[in-house]
TIDO-92155 format. One record per residue (C-alpha): residue number from 0; residue in three letters; x, y, z. Coordinates in pm, whole numbers, plus 50000, padded with zeros to 5 digits. Example, Ala and Ser with C-alpha at 12.3 -4.5 7.8 and 13.67 -1.06 7.14 Angstrom:
2
- 0	ala	51230	49550	50780
- 1	ser	51367	49894	50714
This chain:
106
- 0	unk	60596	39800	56989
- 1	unk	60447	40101	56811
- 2	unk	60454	39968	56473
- 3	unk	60646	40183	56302
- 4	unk	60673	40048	55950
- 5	unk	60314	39927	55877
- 6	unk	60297	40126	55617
- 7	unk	60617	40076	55450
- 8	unk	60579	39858	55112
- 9	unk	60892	39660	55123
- 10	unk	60858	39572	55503
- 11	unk	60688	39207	55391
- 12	unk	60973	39151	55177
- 13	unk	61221	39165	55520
- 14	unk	61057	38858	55687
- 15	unk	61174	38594	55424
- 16	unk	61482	38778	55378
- 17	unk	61605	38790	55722
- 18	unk	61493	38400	55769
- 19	unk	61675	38308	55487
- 20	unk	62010	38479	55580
- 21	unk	61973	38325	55912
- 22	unk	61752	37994	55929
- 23	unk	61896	37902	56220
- 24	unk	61903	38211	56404
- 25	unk	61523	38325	56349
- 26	unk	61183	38180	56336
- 27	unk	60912	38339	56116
- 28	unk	60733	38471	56416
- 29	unk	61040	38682	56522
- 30	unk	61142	38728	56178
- 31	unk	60806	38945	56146
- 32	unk	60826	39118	56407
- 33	unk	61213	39217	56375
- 34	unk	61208	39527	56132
- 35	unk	60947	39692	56379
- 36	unk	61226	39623	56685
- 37	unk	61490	39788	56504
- 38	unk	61310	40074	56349
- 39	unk	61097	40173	56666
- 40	unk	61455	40145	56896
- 41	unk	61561	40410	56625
- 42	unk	61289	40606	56691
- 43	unk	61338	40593	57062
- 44	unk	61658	40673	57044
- 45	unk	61550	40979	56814
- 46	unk	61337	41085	57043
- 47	unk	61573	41101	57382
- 48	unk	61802	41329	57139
- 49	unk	62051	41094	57155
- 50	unk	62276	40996	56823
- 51	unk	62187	40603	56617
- 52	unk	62451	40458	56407
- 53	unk	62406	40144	56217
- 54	unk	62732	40043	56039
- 55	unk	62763	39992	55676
- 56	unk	62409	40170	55649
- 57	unk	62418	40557	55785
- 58	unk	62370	40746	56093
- 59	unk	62038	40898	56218
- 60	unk	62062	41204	56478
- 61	unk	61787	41475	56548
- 62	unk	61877	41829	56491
- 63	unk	61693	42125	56610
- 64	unk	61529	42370	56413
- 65	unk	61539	42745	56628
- 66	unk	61263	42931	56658
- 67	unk	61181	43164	56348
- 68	unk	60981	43466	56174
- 69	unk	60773	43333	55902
- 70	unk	60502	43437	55629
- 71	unk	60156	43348	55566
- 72	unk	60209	43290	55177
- 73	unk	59830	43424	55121
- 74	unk	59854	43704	55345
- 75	unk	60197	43794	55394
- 76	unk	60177	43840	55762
- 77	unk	60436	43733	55984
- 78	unk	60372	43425	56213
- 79	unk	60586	43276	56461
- 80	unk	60739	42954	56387
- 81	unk	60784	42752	56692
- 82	unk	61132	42528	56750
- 83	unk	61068	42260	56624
- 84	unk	61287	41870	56655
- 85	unk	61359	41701	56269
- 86	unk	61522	41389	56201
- 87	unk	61884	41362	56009
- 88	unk	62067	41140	55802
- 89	unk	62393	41062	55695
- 90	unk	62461	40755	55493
- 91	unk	62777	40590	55524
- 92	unk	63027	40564	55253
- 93	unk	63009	40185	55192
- 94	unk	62637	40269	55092
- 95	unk	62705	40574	54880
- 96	unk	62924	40345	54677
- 97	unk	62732	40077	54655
- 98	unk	62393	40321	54561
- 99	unk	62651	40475	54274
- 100	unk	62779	40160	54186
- 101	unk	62849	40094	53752
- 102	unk	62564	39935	53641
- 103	unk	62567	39730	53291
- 104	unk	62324	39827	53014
- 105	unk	62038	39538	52968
């Protein structure tokens, strides 16, 4: 495990989360250690070039960037801008809606 998320602020908030949605199914110890499977199979799947889809959430894919021209913003001279891999992604329609979901006033 590469650790992925250590630096993520909400990743200590998973581990009670996930053991209370399933007490019977997780232990704290593998609770812990859960968001750091998922994420870094994500990234592994990223970086193979190959396509992640987690339902109800979004879709991750890696896109390539071609190889470009560029400027030096102080100088103005053209560099060359190797090809370079980025990540990409979608999210799925049940979480647009709920992200754009009414709120009430309070």
């Amino acid at each position: 495990m590469g650790g992925i998320i250590t630096n993520l602020s909400g990743r200590t908030s998973l581990t009670p989360s996930i053991i209370s949605n399933f007490p019977k199914s997780f232990s704290s110890p593998i609770a812990s250690i859960a968001p750091d499977i998922i994420l870094d199979e994500i990234a592994e799947t990223l970086s193979q070039g190959q396509r992640m889809e987690l339902r109800g959430f979004g879709s991750f894919s890696s896109k390539v960037r071609i190889a470009r021209l560029g400027r030096n913003p102080r100088t103005g001279e053209a560099v060359k801008v190797p090809p370079k891999r980025h990540m990409h992604f979608r999210a799925s329609r049940q979480l647009l809606e709920r992200l754009n979901r009414p709120t009430t006033p309070g």
